[in-house]
TORSE-329416 format. One record per residue: residue number from 1; residue in one letter; x negated, y, z negated of N, C-alpha, C in turn. Coordinates in Angstrom, 2 decimals, m for minus. Last residue first. Example, Ala and Ser with C-alpha at 12.3 -4.5 7.8 and 13.67 -1.06 7.14 Angstrom:
BEGIN
2, s, m12.85, m2.25, m7.08, m13.67, m1.06, m7.14, m12.90, 0.03, m7.87
1, a, m13.19, m5.69, m7.80, m12.30, m4.50, m7.80, m13.20, m3.30, m7.80
***
This chain:
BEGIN
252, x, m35.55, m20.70, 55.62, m35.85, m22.49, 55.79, m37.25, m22.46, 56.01
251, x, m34.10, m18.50, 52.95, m35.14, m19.27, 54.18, m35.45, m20.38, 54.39
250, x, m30.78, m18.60, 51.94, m32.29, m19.09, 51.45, m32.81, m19.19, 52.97
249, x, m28.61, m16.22, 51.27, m28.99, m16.39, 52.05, m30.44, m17.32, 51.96
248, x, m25.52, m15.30, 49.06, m27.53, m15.38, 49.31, m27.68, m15.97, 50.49
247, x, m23.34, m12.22, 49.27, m23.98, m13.79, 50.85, m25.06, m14.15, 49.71
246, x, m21.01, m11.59, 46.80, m22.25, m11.27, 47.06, m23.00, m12.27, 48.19
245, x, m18.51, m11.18, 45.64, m18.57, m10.80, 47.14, m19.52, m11.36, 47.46
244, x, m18.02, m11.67, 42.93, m18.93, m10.32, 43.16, m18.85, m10.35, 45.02
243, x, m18.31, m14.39, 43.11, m16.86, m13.21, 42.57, m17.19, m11.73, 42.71
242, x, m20.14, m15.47, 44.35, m18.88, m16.26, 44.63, m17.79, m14.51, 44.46
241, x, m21.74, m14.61, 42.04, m21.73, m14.31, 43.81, m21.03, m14.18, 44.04
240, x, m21.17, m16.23, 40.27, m20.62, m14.97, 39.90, m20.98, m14.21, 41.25
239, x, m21.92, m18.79, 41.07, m20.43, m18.35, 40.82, m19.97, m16.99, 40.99
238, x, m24.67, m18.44, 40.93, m23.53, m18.97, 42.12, m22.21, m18.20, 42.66
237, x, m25.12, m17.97, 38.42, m25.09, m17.51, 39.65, m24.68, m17.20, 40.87
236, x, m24.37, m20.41, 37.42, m23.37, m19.41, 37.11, m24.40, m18.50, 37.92
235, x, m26.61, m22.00, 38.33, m24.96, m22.39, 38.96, m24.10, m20.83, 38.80
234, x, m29.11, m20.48, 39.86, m28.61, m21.24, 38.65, m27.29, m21.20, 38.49
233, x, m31.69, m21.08, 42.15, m30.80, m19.90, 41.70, m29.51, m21.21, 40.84
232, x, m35.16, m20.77, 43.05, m33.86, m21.82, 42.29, m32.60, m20.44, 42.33
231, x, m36.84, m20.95, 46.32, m35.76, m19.99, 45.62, m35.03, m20.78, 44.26
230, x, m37.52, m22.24, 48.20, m38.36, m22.41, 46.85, m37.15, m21.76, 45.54
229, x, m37.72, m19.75, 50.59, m37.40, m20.82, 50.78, m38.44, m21.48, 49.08
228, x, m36.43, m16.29, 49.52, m37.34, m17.27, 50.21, m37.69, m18.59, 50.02
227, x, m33.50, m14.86, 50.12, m34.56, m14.98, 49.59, m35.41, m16.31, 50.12
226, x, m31.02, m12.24, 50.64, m32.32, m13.03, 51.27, m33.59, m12.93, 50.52
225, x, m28.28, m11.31, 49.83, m29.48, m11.57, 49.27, m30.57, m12.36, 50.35
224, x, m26.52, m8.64, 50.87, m26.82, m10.54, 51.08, m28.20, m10.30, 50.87
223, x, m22.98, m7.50, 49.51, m24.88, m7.32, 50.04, m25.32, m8.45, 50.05
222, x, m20.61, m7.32, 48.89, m20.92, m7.72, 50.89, m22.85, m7.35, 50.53
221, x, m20.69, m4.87, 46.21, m20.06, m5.93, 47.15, m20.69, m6.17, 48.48
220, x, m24.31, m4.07, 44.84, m22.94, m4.07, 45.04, m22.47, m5.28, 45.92
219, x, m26.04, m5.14, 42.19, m26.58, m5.49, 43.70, m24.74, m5.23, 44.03
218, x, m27.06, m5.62, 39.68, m27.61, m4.99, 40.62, m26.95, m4.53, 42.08
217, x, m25.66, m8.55, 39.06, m25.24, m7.21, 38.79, m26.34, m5.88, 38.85
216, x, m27.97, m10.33, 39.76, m26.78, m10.02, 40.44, m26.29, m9.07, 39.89
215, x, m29.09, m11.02, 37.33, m29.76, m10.60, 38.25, m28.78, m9.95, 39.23
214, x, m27.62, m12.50, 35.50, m27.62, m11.36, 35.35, m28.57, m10.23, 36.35
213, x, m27.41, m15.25, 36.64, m26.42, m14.39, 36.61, m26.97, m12.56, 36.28
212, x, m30.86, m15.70, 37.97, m29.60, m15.68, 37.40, m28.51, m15.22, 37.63
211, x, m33.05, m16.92, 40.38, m31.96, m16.12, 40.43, m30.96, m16.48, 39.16
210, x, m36.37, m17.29, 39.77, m35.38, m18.50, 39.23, m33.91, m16.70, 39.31
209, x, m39.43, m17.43, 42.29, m38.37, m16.77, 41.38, m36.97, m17.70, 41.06
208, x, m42.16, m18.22, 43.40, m40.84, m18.58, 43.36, m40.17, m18.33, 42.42
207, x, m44.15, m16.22, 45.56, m43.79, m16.99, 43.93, m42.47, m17.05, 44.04
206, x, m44.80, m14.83, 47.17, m45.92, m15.26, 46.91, m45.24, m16.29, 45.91
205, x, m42.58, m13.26, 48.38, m42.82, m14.83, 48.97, m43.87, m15.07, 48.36
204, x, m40.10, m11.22, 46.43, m41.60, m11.24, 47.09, m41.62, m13.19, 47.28
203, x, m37.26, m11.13, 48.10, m37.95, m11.23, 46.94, m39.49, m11.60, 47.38
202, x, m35.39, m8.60, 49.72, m36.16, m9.15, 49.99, m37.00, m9.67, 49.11
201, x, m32.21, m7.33, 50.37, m32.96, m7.59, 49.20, m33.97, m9.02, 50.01
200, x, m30.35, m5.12, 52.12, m30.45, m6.32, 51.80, m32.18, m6.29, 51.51
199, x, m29.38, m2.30, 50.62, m29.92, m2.72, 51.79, m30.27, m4.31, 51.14
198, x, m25.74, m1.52, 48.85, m28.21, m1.00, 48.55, m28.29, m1.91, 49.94
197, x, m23.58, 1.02, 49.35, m24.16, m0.39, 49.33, m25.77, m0.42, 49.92
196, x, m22.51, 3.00, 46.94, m23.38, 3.04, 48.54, m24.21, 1.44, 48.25
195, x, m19.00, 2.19, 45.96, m20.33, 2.48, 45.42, m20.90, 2.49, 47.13
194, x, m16.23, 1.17, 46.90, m16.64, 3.20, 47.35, m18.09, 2.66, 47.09
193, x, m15.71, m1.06, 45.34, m15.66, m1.29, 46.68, m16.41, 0.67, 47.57
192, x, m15.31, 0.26, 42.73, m16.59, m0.45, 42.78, m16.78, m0.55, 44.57
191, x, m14.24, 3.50, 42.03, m14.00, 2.18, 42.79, m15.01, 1.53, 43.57
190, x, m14.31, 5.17, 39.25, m14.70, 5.00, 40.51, m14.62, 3.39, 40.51
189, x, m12.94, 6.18, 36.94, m12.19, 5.86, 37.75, m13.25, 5.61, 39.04
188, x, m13.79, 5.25, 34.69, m13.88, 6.64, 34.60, m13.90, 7.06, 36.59
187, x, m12.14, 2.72, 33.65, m12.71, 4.03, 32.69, m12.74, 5.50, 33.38
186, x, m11.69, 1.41, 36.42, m10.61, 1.77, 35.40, m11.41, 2.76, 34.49
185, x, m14.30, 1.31, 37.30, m12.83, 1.79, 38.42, m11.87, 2.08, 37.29
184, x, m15.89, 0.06, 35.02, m16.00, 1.50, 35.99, m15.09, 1.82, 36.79
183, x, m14.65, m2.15, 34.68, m14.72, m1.40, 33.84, m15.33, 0.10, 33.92
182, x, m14.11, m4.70, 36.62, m13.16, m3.17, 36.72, m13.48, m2.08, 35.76
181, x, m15.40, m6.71, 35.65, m16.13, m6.21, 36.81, m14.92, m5.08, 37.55
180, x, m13.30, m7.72, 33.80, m14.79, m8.20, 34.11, m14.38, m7.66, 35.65
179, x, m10.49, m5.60, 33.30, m11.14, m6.85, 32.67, m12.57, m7.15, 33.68
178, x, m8.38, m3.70, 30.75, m9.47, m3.64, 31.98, m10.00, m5.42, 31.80
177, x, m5.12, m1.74, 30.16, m6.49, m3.27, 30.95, m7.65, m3.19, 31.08
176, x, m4.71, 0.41, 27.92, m5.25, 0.37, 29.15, m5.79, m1.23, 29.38
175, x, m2.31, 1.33, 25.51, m3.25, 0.51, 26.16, m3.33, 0.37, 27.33
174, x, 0.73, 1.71, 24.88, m0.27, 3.19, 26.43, m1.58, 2.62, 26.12
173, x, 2.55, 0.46, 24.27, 2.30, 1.66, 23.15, 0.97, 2.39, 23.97
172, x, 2.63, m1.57, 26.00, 3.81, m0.49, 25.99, 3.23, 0.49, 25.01
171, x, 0.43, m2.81, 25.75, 0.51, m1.89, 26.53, 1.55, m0.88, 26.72
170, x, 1.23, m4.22, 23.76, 0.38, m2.90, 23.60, 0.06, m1.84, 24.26
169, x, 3.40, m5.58, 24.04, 3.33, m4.37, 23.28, 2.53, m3.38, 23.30
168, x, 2.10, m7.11, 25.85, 2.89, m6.23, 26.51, 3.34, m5.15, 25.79
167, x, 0.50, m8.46, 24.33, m0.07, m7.73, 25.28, 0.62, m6.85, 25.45
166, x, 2.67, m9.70, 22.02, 1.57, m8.92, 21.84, 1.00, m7.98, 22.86
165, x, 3.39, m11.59, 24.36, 4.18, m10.83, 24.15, 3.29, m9.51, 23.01
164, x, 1.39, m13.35, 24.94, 1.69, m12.10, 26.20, 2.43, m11.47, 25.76
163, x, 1.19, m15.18, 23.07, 0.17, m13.56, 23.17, 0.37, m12.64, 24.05
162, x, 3.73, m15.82, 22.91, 3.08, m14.93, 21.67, 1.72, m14.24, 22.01
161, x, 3.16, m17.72, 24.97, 4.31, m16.41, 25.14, 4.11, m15.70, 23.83
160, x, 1.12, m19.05, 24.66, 0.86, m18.10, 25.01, 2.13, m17.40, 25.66
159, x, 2.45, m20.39, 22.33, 0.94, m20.08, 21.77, 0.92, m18.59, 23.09
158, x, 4.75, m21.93, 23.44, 4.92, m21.14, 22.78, 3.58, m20.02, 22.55
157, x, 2.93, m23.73, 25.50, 3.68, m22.47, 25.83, 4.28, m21.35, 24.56
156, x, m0.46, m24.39, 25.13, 0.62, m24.14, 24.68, 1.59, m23.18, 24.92
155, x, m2.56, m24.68, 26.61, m1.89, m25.46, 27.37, m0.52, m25.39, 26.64
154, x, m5.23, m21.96, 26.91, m3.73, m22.87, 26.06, m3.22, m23.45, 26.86
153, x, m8.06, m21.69, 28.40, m6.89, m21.23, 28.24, m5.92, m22.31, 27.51
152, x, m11.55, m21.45, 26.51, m10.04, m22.10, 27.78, m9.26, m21.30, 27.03
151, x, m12.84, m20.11, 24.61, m13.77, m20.37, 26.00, m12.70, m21.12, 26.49
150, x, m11.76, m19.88, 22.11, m12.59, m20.98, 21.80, m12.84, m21.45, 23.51
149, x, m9.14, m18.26, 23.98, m9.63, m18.46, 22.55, m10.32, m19.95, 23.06
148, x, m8.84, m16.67, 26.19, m9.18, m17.56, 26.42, m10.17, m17.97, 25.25
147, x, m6.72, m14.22, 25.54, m6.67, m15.60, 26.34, m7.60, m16.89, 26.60
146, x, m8.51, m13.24, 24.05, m7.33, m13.85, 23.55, m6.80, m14.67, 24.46
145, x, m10.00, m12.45, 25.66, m10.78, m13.02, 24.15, m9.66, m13.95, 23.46
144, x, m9.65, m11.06, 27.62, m10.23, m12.30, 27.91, m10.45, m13.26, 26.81
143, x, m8.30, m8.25, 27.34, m7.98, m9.61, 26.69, m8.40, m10.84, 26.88
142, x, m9.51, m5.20, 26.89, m10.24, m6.54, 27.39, m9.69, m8.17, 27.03
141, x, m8.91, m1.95, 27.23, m8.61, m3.07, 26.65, m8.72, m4.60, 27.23
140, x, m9.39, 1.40, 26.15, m9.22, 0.31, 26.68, m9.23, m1.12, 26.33
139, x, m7.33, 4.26, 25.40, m7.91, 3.09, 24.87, m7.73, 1.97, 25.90
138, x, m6.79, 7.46, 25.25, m7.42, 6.34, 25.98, m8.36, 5.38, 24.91
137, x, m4.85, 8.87, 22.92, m5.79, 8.79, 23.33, m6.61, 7.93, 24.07
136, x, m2.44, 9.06, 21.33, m2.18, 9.04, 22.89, m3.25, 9.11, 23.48
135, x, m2.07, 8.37, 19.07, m3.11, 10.10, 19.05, m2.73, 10.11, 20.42
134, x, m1.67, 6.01, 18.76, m1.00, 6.88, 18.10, m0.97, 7.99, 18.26
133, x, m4.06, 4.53, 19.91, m2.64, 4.76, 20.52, m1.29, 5.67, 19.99
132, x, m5.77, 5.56, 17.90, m6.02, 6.21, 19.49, m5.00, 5.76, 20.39
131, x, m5.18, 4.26, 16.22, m5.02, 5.51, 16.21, m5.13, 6.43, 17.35
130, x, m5.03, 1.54, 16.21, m3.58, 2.17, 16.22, m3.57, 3.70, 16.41
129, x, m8.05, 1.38, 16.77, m7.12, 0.71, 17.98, m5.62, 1.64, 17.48
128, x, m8.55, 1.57, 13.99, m9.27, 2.42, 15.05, m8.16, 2.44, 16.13
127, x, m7.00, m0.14, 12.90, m6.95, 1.46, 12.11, m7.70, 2.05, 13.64
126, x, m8.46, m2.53, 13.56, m6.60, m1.93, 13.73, m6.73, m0.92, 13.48
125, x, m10.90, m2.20, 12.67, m10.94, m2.23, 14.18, m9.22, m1.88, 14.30
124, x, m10.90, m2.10, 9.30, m11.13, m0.92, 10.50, m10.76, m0.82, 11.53
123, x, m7.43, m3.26, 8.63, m8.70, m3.28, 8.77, m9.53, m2.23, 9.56
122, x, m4.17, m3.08, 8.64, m5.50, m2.77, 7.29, m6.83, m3.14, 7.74
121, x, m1.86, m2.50, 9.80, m3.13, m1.86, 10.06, m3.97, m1.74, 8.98
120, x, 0.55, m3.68, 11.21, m0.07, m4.40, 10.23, m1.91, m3.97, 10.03
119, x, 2.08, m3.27, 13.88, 1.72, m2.16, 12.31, 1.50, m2.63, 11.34
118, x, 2.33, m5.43, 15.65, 2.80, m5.63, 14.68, 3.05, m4.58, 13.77
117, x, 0.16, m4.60, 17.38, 1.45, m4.95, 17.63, 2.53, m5.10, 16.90
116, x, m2.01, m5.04, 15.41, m1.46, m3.42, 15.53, 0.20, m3.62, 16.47
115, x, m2.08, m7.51, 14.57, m1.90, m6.57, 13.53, m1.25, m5.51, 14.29
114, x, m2.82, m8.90, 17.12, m1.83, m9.06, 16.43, m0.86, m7.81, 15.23
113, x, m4.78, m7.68, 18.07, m3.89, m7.63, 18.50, m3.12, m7.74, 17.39
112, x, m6.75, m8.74, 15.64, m6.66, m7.31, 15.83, m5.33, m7.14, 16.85
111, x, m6.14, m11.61, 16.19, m6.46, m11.12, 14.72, m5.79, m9.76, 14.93
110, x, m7.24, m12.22, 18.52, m5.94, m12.44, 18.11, m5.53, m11.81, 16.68
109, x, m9.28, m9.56, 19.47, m9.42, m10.79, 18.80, m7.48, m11.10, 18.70
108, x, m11.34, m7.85, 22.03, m10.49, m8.02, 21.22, m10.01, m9.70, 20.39
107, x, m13.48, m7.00, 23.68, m13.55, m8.80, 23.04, m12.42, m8.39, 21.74
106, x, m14.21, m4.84, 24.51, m14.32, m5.38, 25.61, m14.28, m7.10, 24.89
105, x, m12.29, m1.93, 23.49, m12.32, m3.20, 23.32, m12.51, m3.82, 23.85
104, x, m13.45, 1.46, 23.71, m13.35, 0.53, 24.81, m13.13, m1.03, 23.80
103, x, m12.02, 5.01, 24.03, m12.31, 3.95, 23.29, m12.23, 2.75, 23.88
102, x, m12.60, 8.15, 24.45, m12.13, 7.15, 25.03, m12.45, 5.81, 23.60
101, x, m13.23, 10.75, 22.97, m12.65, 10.45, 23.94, m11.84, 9.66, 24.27
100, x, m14.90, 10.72, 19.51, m14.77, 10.32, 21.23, m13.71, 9.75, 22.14
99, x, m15.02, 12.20, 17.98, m16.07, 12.47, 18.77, m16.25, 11.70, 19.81
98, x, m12.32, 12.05, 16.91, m12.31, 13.39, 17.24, m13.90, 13.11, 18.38
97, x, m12.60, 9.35, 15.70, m11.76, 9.61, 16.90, m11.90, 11.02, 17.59
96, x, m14.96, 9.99, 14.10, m14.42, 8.95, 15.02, m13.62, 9.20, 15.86
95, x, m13.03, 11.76, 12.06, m13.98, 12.02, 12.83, m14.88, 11.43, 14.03
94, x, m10.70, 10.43, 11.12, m10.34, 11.46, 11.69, m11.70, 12.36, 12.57
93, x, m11.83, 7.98, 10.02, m10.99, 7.32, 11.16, m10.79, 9.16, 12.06
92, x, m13.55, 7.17, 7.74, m13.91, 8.55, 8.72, m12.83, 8.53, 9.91
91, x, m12.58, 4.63, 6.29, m12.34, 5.93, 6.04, m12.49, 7.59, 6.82
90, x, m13.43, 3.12, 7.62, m12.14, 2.76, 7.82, m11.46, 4.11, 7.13
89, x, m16.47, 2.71, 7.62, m15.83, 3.39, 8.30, m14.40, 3.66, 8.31
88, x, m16.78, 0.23, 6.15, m17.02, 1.22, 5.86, m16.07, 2.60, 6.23
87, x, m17.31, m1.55, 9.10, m16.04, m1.88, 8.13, m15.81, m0.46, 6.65
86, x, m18.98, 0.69, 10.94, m18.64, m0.91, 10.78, m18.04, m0.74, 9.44
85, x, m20.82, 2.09, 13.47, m20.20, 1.97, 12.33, m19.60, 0.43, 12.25
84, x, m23.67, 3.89, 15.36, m22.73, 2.66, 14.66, m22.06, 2.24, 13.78
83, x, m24.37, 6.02, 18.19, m23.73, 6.08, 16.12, m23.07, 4.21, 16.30
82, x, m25.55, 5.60, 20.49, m25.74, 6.62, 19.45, m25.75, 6.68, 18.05
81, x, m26.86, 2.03, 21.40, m26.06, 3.24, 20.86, m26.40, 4.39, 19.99
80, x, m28.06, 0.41, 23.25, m29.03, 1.65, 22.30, m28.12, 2.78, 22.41
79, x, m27.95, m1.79, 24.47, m26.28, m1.03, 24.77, m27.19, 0.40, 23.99
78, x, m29.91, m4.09, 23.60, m28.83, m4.04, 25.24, m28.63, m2.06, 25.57
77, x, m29.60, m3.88, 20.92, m30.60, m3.51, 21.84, m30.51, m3.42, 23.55
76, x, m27.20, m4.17, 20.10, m28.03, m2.43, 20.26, m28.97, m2.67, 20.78
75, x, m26.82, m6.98, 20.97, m26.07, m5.91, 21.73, m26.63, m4.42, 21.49
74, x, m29.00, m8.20, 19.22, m29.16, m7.79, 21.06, m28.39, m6.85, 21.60
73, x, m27.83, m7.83, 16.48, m29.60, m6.86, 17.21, m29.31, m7.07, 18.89
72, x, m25.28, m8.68, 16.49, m25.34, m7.61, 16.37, m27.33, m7.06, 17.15
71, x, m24.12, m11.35, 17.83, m25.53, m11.16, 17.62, m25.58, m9.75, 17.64
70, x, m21.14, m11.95, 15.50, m21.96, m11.90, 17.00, m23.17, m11.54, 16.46
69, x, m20.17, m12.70, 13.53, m20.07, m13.69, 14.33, m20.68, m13.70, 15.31
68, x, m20.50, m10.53, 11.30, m20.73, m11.71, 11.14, m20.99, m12.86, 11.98
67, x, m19.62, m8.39, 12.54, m20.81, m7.79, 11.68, m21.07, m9.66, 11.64
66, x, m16.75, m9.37, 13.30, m17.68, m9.12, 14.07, m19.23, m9.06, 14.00
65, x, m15.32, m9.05, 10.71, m15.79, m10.53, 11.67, m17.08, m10.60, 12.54
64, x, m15.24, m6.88, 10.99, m15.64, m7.44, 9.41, m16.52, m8.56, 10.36
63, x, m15.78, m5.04, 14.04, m15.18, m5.41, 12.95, m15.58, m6.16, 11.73
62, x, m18.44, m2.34, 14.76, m18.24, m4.02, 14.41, m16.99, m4.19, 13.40
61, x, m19.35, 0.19, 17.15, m18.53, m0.25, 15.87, m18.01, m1.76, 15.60
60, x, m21.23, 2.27, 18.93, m20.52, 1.15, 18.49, m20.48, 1.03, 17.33
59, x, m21.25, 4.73, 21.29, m21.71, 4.09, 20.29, m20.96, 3.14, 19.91
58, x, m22.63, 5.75, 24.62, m22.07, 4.85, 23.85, m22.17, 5.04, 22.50
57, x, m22.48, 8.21, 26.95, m23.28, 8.07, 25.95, m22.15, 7.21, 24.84
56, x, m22.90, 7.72, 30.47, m22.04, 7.68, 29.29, m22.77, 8.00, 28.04
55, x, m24.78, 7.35, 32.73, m24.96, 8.36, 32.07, m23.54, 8.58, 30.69
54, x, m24.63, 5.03, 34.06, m23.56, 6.47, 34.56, m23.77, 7.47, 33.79
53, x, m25.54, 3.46, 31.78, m26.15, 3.81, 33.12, m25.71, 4.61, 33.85
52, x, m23.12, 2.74, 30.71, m24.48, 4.08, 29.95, m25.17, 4.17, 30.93
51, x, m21.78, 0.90, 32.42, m21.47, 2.38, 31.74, m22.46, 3.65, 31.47
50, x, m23.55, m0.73, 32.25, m23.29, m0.28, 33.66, m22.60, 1.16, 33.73
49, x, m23.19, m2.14, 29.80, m24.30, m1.23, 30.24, m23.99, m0.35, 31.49
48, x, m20.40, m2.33, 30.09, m20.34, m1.65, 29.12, m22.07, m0.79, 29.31
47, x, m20.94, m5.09, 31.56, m20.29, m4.35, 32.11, m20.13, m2.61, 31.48
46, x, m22.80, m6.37, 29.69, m23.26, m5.89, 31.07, m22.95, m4.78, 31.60
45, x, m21.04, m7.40, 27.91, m21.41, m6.09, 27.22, m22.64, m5.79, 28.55
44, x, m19.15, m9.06, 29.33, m19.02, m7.50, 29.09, m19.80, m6.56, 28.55
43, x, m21.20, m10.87, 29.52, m20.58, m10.29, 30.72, m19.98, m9.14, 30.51
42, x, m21.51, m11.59, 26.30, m22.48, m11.18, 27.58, m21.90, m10.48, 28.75
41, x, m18.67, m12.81, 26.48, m19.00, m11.34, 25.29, m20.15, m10.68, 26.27
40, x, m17.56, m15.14, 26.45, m17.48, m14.31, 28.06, m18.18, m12.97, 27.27
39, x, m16.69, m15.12, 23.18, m16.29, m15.82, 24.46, m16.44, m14.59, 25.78
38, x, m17.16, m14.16, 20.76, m18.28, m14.10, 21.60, m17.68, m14.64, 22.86
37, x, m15.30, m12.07, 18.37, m15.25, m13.29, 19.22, m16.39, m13.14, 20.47
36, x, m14.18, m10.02, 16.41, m15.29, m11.06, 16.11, m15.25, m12.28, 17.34
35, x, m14.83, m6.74, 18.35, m14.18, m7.18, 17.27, m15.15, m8.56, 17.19
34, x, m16.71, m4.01, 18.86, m16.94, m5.55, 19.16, m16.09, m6.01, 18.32
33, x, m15.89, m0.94, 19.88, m15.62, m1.84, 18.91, m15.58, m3.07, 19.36
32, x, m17.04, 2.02, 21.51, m16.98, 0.45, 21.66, m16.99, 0.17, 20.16
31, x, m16.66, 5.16, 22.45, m16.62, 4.35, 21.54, m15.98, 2.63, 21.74
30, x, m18.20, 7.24, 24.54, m17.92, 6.72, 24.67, m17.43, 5.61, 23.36
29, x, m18.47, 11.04, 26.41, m18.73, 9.92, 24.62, m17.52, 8.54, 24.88
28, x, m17.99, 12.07, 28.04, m18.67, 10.98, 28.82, m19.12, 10.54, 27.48
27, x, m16.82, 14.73, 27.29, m16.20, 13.43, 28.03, m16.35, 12.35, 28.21
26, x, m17.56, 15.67, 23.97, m17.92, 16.10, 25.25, m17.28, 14.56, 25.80
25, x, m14.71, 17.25, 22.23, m15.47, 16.12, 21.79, m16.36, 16.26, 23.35
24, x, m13.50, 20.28, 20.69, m13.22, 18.97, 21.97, m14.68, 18.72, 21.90
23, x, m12.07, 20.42, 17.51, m12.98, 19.94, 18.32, m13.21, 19.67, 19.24
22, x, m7.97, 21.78, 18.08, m9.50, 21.11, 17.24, m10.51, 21.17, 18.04
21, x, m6.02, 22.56, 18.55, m6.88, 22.87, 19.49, m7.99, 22.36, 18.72
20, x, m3.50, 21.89, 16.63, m4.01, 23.05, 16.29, m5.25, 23.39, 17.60
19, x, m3.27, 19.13, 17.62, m1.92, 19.83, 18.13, m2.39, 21.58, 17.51
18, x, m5.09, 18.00, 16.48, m5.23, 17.81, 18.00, m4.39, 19.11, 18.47
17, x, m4.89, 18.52, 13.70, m5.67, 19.15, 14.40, m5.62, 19.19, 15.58
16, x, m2.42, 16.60, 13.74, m2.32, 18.41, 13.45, m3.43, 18.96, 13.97
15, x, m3.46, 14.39, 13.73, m2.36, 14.88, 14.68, m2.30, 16.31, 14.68
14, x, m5.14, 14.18, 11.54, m5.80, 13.97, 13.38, m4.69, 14.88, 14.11
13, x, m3.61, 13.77, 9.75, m4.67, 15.70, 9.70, m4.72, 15.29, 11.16
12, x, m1.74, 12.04, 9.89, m1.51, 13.17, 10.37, m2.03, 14.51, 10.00
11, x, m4.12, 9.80, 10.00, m2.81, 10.09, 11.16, m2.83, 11.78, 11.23
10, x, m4.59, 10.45, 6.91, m5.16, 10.60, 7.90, m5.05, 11.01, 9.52
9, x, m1.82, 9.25, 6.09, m2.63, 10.85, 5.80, m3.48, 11.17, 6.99
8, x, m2.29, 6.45, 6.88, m0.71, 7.75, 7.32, m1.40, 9.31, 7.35
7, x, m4.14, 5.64, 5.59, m3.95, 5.89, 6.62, m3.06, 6.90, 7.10
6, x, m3.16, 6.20, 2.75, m4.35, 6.92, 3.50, m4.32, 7.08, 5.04
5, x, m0.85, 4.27, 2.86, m0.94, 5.74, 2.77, m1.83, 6.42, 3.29
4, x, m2.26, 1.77, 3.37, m1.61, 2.19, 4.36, m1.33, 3.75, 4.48
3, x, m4.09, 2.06, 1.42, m4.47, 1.64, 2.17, m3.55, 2.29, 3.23
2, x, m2.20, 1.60, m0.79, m3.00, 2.50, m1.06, m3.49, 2.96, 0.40
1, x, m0.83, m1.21, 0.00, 0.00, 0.00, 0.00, m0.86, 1.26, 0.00
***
């Protein structure tokens, strides 16, 4: 009950200030909350570099779970956020939101859906998520986490008409989608298919190079890799070609 009051309070200094001309925050601040689930987590937090590489300026925030389940040192070291917060925080909710803009969930949890669909807002990452739909403030949103709890999809129908019905709340309350490899067309609206496509790629022939997945996100749609005969390149490679548009091409 203590908990929820504050909140409320809080709510409405944010609301009053917004509606008094408060702070404007600069555009390209960006706030990421890792809630606690690692499924597909790498691929977004790629997608989230590809951001700061536009020159965004990130920071991040760990739910309870989160501080616990993921590999907090790689993602700052990946992502070399500004400000980081984490469960603490549940109190600054009116300065947080004032310094940024947008807000990105690229691994929401059944946990955190649930709650704010619900107004069941006692933890930081709900308190964050309800406020920037409360404030009408861009929030994005990554359900790969919930759909595809423990890496598959449910074969339960009840299981996933409860999460689509969650989704659709949220989006009814002005959550944004986004999902793997839209997180620049949807944030800050450029369309990956517009980028200037780089010239086809030549790997040096003295040595045989091992192509990953994460090598490929370089490299826009329709570009064809040509590489040289020796080449390994590693299934999820493949794949993510496969989904990226991307020809390789091996020398004989």
């Amino acid at each position: 009950m203590v908990k929820n009051k504050i909140t409320l309070n809080v709510l409405a200094d944010i609301s009053k200030k917004i509606n008094n001309g408060g702070y404007n925050a600069p555009s390209n601040n960006i706030l990421i909350i890792c809630n606690g689930s690692n499924v597909d987590l790498s691929s977004r937090i790629l997608e989230l570099k590809r951001l700061k590489e536009k020159d965004y300026n990130l920071s991040i925030g760990f739910s309870f779970m989160g501080e616990r389940i993921l590999n907090k040192e790689e993602i700052l070291n990946t992502l070399n956020p500004m400000e980081i917060y984490g469960e603490e925080d549940i109190f600054n909710l009116e300065d947080i939101v004032d310094k940024y803009p947008k807000l990105i969930m690229p691994n929401i949890t059944m946990n955190t859906l649930s709650k704010v669909a619900l107004g069941m807002i006692d933890s930081f990452a709900s308190n964050i998520l309800w406020t920037y739909l409360y404030c009408e403030k861009d929030a994005y949103l990554d359900f790969n986490s919930v759909n595809k709890y423990l890496g598959k999809s449910s074969k339960n129908k009840a299981i996933n008409s409860l999460i689509n019905s969650h989704i659709k709340t949220i989006k009814d309350m002005g959550a944004i989608e986004i999902v793997e490899a839209n997180y620049i067309e949807k944030v800050i609206g450029e369309n990956p298919e517009t980028r200037l496509k780089k010239p086809d790629i030549e790997i040096n022939k003295e040595f045989n190079k091992v192509i990953t997945e994460r090598d490929l996100y370089n490299f826009s749609r329709d570009t064809i890799l040509k590489l040289p005969k020796g080449t390994i390149i590693t299934p999820l490679a493949r794949d993510r070609a496969r989904e990226l548009g991307i020809k390789i091409e091996i020398e004989r």
